[in-house]
Each structure stands twice: as C-alpha cells, then as structure tokens.
C-alpha positions in Angstrom: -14.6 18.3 -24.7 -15.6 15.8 -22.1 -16.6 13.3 -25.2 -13.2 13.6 -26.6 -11.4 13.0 -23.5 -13.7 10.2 -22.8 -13.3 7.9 -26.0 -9.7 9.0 -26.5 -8.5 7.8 -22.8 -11.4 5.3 -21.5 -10.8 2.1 -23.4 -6.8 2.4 -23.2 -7.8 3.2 -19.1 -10.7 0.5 -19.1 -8.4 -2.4 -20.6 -5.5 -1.8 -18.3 -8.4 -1.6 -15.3 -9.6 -5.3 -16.7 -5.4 -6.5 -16.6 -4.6 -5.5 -13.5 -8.0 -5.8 -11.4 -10.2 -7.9 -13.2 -13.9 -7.8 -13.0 -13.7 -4.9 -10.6 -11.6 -2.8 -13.7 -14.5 -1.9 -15.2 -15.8 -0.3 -12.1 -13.0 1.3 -11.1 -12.1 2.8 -14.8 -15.3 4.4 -14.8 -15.3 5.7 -11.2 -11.9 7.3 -12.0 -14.3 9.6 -14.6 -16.9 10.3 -12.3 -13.5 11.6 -10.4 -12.1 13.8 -13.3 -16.0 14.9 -14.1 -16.2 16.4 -10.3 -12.6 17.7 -10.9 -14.4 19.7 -13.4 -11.8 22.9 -14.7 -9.4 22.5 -12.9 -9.0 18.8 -14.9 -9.9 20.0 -18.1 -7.0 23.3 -17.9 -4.2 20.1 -17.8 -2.2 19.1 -20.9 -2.9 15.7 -22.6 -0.4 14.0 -20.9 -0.9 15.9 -17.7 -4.5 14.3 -17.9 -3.2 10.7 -18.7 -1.1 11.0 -16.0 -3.8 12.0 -13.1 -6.3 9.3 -14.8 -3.7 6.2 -14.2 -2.4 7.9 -10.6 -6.3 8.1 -9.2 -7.5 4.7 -10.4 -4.6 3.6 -8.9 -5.3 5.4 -5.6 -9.0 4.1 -5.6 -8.1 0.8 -6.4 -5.6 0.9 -3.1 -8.5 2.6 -1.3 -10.3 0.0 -2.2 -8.4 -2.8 -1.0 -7.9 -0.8 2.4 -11.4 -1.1 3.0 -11.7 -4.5 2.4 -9.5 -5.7 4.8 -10.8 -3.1 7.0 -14.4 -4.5 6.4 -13.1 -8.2 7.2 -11.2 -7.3 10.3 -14.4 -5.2 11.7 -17.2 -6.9 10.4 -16.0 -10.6 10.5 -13.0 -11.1 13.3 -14.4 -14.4 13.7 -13.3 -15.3 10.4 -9.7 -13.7 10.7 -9.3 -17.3 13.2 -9.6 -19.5 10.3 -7.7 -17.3 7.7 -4.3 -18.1 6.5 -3.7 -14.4 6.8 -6.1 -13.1 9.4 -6.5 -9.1 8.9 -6.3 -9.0 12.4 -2.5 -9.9 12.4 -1.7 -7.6 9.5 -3.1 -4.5 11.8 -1.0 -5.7 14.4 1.8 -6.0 12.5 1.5 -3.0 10.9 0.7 -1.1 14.4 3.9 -3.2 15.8 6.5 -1.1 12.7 5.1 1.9 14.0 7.9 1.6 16.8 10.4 1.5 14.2 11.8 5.2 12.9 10.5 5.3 9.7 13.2 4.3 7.2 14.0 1.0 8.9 10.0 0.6 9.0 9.0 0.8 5.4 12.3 -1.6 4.4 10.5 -4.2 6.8 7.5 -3.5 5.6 8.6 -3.9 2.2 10.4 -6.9 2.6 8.6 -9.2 4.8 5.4 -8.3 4.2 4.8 -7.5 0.4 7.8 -9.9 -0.3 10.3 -7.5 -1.8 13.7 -9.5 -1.7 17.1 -7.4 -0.2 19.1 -7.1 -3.4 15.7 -5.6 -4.7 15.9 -3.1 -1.8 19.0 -2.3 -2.3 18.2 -1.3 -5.5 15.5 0.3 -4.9 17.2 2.4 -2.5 20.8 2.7 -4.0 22.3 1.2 -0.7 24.7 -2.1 -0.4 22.3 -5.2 -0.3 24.7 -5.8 2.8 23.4 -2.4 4.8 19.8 -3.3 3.7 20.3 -7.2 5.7 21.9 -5.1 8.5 19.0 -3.0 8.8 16.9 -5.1 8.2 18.5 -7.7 11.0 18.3 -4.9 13.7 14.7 -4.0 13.1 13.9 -7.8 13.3 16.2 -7.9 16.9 14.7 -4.6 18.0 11.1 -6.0 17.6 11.9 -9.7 19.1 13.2 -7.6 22.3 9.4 -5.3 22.0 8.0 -8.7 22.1 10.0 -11.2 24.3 7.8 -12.1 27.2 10.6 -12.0 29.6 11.4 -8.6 28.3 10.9 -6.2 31.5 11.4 -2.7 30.4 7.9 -2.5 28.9 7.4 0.5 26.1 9.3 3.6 27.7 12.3 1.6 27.7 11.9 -0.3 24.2 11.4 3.6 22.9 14.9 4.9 24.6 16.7 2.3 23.7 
C-alpha cells in the first residue's frame, strides 16, 4: 500500500518541491512521507484525493515552518548580523509585534500589503471589498501606528489601546 502511494504521488510531490523550493524540495518532499508514514491509519483510511490533498497542504506547512525558523535562527543566533542586513530579522519581529496593536482584520491587510507586497486592488479582491475601503483601512492603520510611535506622543500604550 505504502509502495503504491509512494511511486504514484512522490515524483509529481518531489518535482513540484524542486519548482518551488529548490535544492531544499527534495528534502522537504521526502520529509512530508516520513509525515504521512507516522500518520499511519488514519492517512491510509483517506480517499486518493483526500491523500493528495494533505501531501501538498503539509509540505507546504513544513516548508513555512521552515522558513520561520530560519529567521528565527538569524535573529537569535546572529543579531549582530541583522545591523548589516537590508532586512534585518530583528525589524521584521518588531514589526510584526508592532500589528499586534491593530484589531485583527486591519492587521493582516497591513501585513499583507506592506510587508509581502500584495498591492490594494489585489486586496480588494481578495477580500471582495472596494479597493477604495481597503486604502482607507489601510491609511488609518498606517495613522494609528505613526501616533503608537511618534516620540512626542504622550499617552503611552493605555491610551493608544482606548483610542
């Protein structure tokens, strides 16, 4: 059974591993077995396409599991690197700890557009929503983090939070 699954699913898995992740595909392809071989029954009682399905969503999932400890790596084990990056890991964590004072529908729009790039119209899209409410919100989360971080702001946290 395990045979069957294996050379019917691998190399279609493997090659799209090698596409979208390069020399690390191979890895991750074959971890994602090791993953459905520890599933054990409960793997082998889906459909064929049920199985397909959970093979592309947990390489996916590993690979982004991988990535997160990466940076994580670099940002603990080298900060004195993050100085002389373009990108410093240290700035991403701040950022990201920074949305966290945003409620979270404004927060993953910022997220989404100024830091993986997503354009509004995209967004809008995405979302079903006007590409003029997405600038909107997206213009008050910007104001409402300049005030957080204003120097000259006085309220400190407690009143950011009310406000």
């Amino acid at each position: 059974m395990w045979e069957e699954l294996y050379q019917r699913l691998y190399p279609e898995l493997a090659a799209y591993c090698r596409r979208a992740w390069g020399a690390e595909g191979e890895d991750l392809a074959q971890e994602t077995f090791l993953k459905s071989l520890q599933a054990g029954d409960g793997f082998l009682d889906l459909s064929p396409a049920q199985k397909r399905a959970w093979v592309y969503r947990t390489v996916k999932n590993l690979a982004i599991d991988r990535h997160r400890r990466r940076v994580l790596e670099e940002v603990c084990l080298h900060p004195e690197e993050d100085a002389a990056a373009e990108e410093p890991g240290y700035q991403r964590v701040e950022a990201e700890l920074l949305l966290t004072r945003l409620p979270e529908p404004d927060r993953t729009l910022f997220r989404l557009r100024y830091l993986e790039g997503y354009t509004a119209r995209e967004l809008a899209e995405l979302y079903g929503l006007p590409a003029g409410t997405v600038r909107a919100k997206l213009s008050r989360s910007a104001k409402a983090l300049r005030k957080w971080l204003a120097p000259d702001y006085q309220g400190g946290y407690k009143k950011w939070e009310n406000n």
